[in-house]
C-alpha positions as semicolon CSV with decimal commas, in nm:
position;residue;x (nm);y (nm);z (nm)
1;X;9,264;-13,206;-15,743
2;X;9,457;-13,498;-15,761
3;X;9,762;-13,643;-15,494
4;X;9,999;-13,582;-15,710
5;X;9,889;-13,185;-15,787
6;X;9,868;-13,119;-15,406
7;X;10,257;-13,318;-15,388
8;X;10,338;-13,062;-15,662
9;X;10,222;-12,762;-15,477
10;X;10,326;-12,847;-15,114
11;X;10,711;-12,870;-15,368
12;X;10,627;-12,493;-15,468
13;X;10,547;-12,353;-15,133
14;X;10,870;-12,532;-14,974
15;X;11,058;-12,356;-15,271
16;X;10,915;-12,037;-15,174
17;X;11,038;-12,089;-14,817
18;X;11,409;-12,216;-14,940
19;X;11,409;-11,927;-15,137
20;X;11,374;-11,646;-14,841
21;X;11,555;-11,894;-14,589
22;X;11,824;-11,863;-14,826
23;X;11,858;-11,476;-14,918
24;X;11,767;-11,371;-14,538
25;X;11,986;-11,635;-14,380
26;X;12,324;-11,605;-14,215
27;X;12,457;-11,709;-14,559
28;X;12,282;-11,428;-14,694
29;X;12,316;-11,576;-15,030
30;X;12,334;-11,403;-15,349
31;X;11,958;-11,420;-15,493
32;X;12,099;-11,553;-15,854
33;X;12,257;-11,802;-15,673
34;X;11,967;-11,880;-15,443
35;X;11,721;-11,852;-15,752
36;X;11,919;-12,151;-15,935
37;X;11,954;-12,364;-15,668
38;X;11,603;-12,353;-15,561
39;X;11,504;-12,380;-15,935
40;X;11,758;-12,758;-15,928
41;X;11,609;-12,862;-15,605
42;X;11,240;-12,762;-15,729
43;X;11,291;-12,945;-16,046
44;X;11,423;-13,261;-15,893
45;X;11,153;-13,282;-15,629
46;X;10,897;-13,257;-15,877
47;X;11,072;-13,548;-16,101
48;X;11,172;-13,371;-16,383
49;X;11,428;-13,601;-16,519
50;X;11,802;-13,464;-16,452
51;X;11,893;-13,411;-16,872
52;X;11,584;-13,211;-16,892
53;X;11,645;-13,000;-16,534
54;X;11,975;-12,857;-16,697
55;X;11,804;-12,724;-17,037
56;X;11,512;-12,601;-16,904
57;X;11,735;-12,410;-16,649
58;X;11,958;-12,280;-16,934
59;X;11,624;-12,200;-17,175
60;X;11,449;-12,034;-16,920
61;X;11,760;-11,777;-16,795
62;X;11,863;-11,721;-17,178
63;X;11,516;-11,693;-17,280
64;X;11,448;-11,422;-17,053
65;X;11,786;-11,217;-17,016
66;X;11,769;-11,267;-17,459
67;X;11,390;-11,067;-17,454
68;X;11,528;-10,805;-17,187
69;X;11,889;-10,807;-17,110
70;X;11,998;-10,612;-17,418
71;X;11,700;-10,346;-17,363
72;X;11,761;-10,352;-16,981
73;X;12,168;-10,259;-17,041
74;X;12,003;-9,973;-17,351
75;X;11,839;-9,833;-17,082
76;X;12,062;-9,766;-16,838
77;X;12,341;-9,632;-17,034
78;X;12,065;-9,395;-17,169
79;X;11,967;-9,317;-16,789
80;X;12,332;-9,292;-16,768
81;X;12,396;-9,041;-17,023
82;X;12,091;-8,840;-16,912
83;X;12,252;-8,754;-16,602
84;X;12,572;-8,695;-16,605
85;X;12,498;-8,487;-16,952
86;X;12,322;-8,260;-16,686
87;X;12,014;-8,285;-16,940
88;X;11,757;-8,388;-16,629
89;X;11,863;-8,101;-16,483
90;X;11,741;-7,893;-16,787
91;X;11,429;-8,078;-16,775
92;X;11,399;-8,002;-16,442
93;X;11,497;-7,652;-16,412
94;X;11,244;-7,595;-16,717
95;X;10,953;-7,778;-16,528
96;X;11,026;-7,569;-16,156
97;X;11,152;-7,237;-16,285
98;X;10,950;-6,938;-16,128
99;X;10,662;-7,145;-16,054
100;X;10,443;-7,103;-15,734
101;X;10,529;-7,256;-15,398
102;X;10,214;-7,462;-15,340
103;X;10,253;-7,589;-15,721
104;X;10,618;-7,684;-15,624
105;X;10,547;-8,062;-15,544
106;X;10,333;-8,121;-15,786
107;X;10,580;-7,978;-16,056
108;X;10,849;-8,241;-15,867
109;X;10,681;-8,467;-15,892
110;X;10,612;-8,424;-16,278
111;X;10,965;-8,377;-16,280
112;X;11,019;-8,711;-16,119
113;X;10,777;-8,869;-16,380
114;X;10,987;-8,751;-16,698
115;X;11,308;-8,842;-16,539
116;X;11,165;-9,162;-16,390
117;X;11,112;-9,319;-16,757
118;X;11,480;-9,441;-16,805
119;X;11,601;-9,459;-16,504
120;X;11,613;-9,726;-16,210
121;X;11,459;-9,583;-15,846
122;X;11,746;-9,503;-15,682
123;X;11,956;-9,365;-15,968
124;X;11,669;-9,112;-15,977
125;X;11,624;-8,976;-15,669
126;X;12,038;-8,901;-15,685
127;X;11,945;-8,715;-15,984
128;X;11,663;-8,515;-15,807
129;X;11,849;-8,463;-15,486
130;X;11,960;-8,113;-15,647
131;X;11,669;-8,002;-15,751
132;X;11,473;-8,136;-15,445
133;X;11,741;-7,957;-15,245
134;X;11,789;-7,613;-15,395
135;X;11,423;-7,554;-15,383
136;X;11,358;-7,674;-15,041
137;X;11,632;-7,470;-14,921
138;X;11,442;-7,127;-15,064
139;X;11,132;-7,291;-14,904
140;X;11,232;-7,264;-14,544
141;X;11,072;-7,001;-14,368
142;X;10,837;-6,904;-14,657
143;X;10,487;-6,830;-14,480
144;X;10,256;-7,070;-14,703
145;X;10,525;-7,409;-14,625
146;X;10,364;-7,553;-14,395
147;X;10,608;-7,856;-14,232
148;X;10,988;-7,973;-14,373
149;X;10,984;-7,842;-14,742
150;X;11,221;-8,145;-14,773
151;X;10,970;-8,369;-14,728
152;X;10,688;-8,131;-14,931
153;X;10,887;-8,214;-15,205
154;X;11,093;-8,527;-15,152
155;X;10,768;-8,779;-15,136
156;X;10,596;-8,644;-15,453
157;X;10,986;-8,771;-15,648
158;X;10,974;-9,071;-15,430
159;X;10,603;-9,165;-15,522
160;X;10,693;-9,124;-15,942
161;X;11,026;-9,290;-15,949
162;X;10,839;-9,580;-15,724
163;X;10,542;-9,614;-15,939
164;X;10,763;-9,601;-16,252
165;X;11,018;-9,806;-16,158
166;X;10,732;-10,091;-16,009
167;X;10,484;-10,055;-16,301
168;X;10,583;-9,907;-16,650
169;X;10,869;-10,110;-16,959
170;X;11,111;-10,061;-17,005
171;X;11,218;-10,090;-16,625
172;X;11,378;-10,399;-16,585
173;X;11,065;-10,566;-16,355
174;X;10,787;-10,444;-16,561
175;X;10,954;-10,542;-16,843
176;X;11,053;-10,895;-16,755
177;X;10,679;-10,986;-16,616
178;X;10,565;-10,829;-16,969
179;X;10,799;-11,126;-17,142
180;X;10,742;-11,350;-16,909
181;X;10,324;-11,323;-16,966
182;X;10,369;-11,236;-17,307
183;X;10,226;-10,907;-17,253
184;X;10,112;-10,669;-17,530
185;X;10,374;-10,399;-17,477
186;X;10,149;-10,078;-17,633
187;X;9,910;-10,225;-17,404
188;X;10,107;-10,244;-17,131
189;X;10,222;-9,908;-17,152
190;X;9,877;-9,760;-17,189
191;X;9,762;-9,950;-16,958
192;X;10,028;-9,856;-16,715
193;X;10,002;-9,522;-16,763
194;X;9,633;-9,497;-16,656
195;X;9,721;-9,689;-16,354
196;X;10,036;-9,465;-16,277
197;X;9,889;-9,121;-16,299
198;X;9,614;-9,119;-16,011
199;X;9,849;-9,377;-15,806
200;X;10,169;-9,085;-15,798
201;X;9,895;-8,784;-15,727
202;X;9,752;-8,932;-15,433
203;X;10,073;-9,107;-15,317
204;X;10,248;-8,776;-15,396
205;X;10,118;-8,419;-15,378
206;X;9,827;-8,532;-15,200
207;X;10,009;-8,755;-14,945
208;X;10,264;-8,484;-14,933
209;X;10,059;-8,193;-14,809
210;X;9,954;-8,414;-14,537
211;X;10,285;-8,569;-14,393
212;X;10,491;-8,279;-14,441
213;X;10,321;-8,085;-14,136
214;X;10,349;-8,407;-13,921
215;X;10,742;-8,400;-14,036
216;X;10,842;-8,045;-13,975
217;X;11,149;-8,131;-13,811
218;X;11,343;-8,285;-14,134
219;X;11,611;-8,181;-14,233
220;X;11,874;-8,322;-14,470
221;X;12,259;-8,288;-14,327
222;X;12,390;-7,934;-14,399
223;X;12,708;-8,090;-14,544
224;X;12,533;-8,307;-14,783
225;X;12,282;-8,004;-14,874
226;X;12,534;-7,797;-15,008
227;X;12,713;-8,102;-15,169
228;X;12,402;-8,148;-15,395
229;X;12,316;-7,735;-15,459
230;X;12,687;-7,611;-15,557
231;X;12,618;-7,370;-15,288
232;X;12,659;-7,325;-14,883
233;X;12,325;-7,329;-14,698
234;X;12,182;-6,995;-14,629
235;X;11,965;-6,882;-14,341
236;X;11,559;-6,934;-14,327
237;X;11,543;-6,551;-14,329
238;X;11,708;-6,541;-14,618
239;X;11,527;-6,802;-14,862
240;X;11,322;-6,499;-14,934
241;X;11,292;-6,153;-15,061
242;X;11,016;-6,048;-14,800
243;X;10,686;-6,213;-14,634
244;X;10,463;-6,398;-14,870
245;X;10,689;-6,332;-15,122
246;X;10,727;-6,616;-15,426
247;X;11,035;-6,876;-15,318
248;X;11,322;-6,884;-15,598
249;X;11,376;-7,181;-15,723
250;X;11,658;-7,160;-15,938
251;X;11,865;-7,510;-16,008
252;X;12,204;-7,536;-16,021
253;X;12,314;-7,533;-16,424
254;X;12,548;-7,750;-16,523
255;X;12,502;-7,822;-16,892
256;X;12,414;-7,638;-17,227
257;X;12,162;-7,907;-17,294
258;X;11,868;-7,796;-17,474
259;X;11,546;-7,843;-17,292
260;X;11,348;-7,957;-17,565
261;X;11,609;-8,209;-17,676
262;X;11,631;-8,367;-17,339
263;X;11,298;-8,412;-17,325
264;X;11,277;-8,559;-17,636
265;X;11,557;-8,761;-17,573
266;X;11,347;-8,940;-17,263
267;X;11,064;-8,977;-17,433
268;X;11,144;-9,183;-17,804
269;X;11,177;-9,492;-17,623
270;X;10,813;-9,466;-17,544
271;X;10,678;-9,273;-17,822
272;X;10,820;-9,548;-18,084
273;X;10,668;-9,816;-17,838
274;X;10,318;-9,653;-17,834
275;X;10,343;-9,577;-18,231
276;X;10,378;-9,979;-18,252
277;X;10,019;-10,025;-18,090
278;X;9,882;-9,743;-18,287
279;X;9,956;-9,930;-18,614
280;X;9,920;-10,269;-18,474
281;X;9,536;-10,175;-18,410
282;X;9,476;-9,895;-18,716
283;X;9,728;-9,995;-19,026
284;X;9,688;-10,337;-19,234
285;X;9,899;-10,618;-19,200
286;X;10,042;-10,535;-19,531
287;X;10,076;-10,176;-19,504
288;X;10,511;-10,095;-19,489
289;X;10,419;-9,786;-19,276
290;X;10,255;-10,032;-19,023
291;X;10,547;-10,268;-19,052
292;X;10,827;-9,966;-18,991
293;X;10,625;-9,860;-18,714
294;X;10,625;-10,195;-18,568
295;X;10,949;-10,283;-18,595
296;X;11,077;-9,936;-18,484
297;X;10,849;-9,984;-18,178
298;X;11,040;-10,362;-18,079
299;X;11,173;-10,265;-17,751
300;X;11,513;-10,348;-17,830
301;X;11,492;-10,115;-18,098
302;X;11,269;-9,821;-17,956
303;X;11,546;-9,840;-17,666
304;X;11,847;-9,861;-17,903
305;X;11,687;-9,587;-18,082
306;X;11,641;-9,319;-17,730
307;X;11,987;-9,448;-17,675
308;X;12,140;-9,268;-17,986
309;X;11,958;-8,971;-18,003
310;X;12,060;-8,940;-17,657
311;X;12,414;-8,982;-17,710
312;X;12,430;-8,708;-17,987
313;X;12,217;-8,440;-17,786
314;X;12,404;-8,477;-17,448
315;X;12,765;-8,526;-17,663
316;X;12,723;-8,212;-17,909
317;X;12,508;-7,975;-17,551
318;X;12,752;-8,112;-17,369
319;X;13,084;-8,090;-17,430
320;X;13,212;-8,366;-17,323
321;X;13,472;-8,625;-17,456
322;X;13,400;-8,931;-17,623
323;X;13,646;-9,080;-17,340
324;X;13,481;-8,941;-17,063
325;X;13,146;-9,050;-17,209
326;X;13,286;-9,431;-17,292
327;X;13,401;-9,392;-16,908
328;X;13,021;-9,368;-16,759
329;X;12,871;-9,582;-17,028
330;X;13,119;-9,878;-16,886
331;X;13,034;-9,748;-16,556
332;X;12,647;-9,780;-16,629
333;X;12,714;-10,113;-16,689
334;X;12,846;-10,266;-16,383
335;X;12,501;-10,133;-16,178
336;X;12,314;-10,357;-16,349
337;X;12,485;-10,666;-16,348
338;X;12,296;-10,803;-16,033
339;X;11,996;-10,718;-16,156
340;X;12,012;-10,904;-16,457
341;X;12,180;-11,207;-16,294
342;X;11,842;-11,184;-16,081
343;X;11,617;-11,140;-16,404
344;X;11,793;-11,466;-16,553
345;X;11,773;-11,668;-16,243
346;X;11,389;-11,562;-16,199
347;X;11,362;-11,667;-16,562
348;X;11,522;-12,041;-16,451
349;X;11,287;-12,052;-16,230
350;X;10,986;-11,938;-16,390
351;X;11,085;-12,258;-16,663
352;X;11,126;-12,501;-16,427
353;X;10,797;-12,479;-16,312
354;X;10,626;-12,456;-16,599
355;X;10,852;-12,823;-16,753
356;X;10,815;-12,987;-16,414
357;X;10,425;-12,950;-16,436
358;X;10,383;-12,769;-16,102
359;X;10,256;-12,457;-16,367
360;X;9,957;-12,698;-16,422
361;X;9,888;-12,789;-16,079
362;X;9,898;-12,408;-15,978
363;X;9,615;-12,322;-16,237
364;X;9,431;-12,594;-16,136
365;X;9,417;-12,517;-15,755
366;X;9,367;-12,181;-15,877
367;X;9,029;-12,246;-16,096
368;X;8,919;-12,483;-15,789
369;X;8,980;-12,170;-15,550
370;X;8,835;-11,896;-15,769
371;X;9,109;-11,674;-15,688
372;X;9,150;-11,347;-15,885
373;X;9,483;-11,427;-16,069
374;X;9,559;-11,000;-16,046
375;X;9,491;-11,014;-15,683
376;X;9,683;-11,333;-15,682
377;X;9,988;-11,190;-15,844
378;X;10,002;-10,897;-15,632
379;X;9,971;-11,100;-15,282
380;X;10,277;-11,302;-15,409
381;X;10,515;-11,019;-15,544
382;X;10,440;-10,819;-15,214
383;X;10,505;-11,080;-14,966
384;X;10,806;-11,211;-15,161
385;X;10,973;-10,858;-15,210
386;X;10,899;-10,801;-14,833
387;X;11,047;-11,099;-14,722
388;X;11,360;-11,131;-14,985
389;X;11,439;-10,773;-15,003
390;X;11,428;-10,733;-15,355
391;X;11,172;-10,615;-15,543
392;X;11,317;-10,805;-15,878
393;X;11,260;-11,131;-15,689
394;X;10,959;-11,055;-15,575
395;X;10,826;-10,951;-15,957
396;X;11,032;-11,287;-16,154
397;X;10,928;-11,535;-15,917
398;X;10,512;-11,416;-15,884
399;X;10,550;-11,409;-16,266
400;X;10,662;-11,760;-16,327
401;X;10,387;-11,901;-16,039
402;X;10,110;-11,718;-16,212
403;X;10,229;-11,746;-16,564
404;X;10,039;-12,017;-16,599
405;X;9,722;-11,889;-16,474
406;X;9,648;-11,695;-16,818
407;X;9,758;-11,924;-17,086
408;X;9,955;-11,816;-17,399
409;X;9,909;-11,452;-17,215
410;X;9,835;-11,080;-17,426
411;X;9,512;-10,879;-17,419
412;X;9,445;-10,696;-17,160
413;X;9,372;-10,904;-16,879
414;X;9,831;-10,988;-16,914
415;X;9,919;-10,620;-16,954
416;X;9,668;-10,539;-16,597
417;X;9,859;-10,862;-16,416
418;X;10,231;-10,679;-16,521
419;X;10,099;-10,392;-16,368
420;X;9,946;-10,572;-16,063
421;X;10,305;-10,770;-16,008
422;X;10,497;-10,484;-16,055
423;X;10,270;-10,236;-15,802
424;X;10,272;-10,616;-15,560
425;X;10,679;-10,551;-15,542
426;X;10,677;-10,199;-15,390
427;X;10,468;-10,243;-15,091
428;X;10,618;-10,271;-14,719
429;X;10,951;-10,141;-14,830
430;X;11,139;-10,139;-14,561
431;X;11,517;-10,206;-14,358
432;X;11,592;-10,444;-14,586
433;X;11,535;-10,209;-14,917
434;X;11,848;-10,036;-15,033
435;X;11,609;-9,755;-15,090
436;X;11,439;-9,727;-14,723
437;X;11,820;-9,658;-14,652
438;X;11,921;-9,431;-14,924
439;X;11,570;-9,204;-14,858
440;X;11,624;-9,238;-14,505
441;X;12,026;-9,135;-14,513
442;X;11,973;-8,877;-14,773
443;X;11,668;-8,661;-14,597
444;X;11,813;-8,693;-14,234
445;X;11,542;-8,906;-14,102
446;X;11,538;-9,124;-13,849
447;X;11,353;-9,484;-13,847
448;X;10,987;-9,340;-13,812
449;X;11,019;-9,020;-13,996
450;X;11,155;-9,313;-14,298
451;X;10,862;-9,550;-14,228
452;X;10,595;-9,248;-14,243
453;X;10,755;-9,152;-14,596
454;X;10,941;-9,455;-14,825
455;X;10,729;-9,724;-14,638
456;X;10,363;-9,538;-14,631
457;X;10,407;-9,406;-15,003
458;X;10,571;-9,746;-15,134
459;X;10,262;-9,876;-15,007
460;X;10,025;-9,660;-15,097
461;X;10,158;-9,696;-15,420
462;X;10,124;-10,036;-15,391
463;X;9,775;-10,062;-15,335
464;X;9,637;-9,788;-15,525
465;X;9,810;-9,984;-15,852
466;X;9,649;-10,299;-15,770
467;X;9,315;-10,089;-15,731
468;X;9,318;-9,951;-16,062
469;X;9,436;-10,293;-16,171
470;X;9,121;-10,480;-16,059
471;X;8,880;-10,170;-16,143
472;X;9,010;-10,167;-16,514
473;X;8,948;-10,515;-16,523
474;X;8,621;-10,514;-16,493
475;X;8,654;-10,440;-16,904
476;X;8,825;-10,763;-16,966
């Protein structure tokens, strides 16, 4: 490697630095605001000439928020709509409903994995939190719980809407290191999927079974309990009909909403996506049933397509007014306004080092260092999200440094490194996660009891996605 490639790198890894100085400083600057100004100082350093700095700051944030802002916003009115239509509670009243108690957290957790499509981490768990609740609170006391039920069946939700969130479009960080790669998005999802499934059962059941008996002493605020279940909190003695017999576990109702419908209505979004590979791979170029199926599976359109199916289930099984529904689609809206200010500044970023040639001298340190680029993108996502606090961060900024590590991007090698990013962001979540806090507030726990549940499954979620990452790629 040349001077001027190890000039251009020693210019990245001061960036990185700026770029946590700035977010965990005093200042505690906004990370759009941080991502931009690193992205101007970055540029200038590396002597990108100042007419070019401002349009390759503009192309790379519209660029980016243009491939994903429209789908991101699509998404979480439809996550939106989902809820407060009550039609995740159908889905999960349908999924628990007279099942065993030592099947319960596995069923939550499938539960968790339905509901966990649309919908960000956080927003999730508030939409379990009822079900989690009502059927813990028929657990306590029952002979075969062994340890909190709370936590039995909290870490199974927390392991799906983690692994989701971190490693499956159309959430917002999958999706924006899929664009950002130029990711096959069938592929991705496939991919993803694989991935996902082993990662949430042995970060959830599994994990579950053994923490819970270590954790026997959680339990969520009796106040906030009945706030979630409708319903004031009974008695151990009385979560059952007699010894050894079957917990209920009936959810609160609060909508008509058809279960099949609601399920449906989750699940378009990535049926049209996965119909898009199908014909991509089986159907000729030519064929208009492969070019319907294509275009239907774009996911602006897949999303656009979940989002008004969605809207006429949960309006007509329902009942509610097209003013109160306007109300929460606006109010949808406003949560994910950082996010995408993030996405776009990550994008600004990500363009800046690709114009200022730093993206060459990365893959060229890289191919002198032999370092696995999925390994690579992980490392850099997890110690970025650890030390920013943000997991969006963390996955825009690893994907712009390692962007340029696979060239013009697809097959399968792009669709493993979204994963890989995406699982990189979850690990070590801790105090200065918004969800370590909401997990930690919501169950009652105290530092440790937190750190033995969000932190330990984050992480194990963490690295068992970069595991099957790397073992899967053994078939690039």
């Amino acid at each position: 490697m040349t001077a001027h490639t190890w000039w251009l790198l020693l210019i990245l890894t001061v960036a990185i630095a700026a770029l946590i100085y700035l977010i965990n400083s005093r200042l505690r600057v906004h990370p759009f605001v941080a991502l931009i100004l690193v992205s101007v100082g970055t540029g200038i350093a590396a002597g990108e000439p100042a007419a070019k700095l401002a349009g390759s700051i503009e192309e790379g944030a519209g660029g980016t928020l243009g491939d994903v802002g429209v789908t991101l916003a699509l998404g979480a009115m439809l996550g939106r709509l989902l809820s407060d239509s009550g039609a995740t509670d159908t889905i999960a009243r349908a999924l628990v409903a007279r099942a065993e108690p030592r099947r319960l957290p596995w069923l939550v957790g499938a539960a968790a994995f339905v509901i966990g499509v649309p919908m960000f981490f956080e927003v999730g768990l508030i939409v379990l939190l009822p079900l989690i609740f009502s059927v813990a609170r028929r657990l306590e006391g029952h002979g075969g719980t062994k340890g909190s039920p709370y936590v039995l069946l909290g870490v199974p939700a927390i392991a799906s809407l983690s692994t989701l969130h971190g490693m499956l479009p159309p959430h917002p960080g999958p999706l924006t290191a899929m664009t950002g790669l130029h990711a096959d998005l069938g592929l991705t999802l496939g991919v993803g999927i694989v991935c996902a499934v082993p990662t949430v059962i042995l970060a959830g059941p599994v994990y579950a079974r053994w923490i819970a008996p270590r954790l026997h002493d959680v339990v969520p605020d009796a106040e906030l309990v009945a706030q979630f279940t409708g319903a004031e909190r009974r008695p151990a003695a009385a979560a059952t009909s007699g010894p050894g017999a079957p917990a209920s576990t009936e959810v609160p109702r609060r909508t008509g909403v058809p279960t099949g419908p609601s399920v449906a209505a989750v699940l378009v979004p990535v049926v049209l996506m996965l119909l898009r590979t199908l014909a991509e791979t089986v159907l000729d170029e030519s064929s208009r049933l492969g070019a319907a199926l294509v275009f239907a599976g774009e996911p602006l359109v897949a999303m656009l397509a979940g989002f008004v199916f969605a809207l006429v289930v949960t309006f007509v099984g329902s009942g509610r007014s097209g003013e109160e529904t306007r109300a929460s689609l606006t109010d949808s809206l406003k949560s994910i306004a950082a996010i995408l200010l993030i996405i776009g500044g990550g994008g600004a970023f990500k363009q800046v080092l690709q114009d200022s040639g730093i993206g060459d001298a990365i893959a060229s340190a890289a191919e002198g260092a032999h370092i696995n680029v999925i390994l690579l993108g992980w490392l850099i996502a997890l110690l970025l999200s650890l030390t920013t606090g943000s997991a969006t961060v963390g996955i825009v900024s690893a994907t712009g440094i390692v962007a340029p590590l696979i060239g013009d991007g697809g097959g399968l090698e792009a669709s493993l490194l979204v994963v890989a990013i995406g699982a990189g962001s979850l690990g070590l979540n801790y105090v200065n996660h918004a969800g370590f806090w909401l997990v930690k507030e919501s169950f009652g726990m105290d530092l440790t009891q937190a750190t033995k549940t969000q932190t330990v499954v984050q992480t194990l979620v963490s690295v068992l996605g970069l595991a099957m990452a790397l073992l899967l790629s053994v078939f690039v």
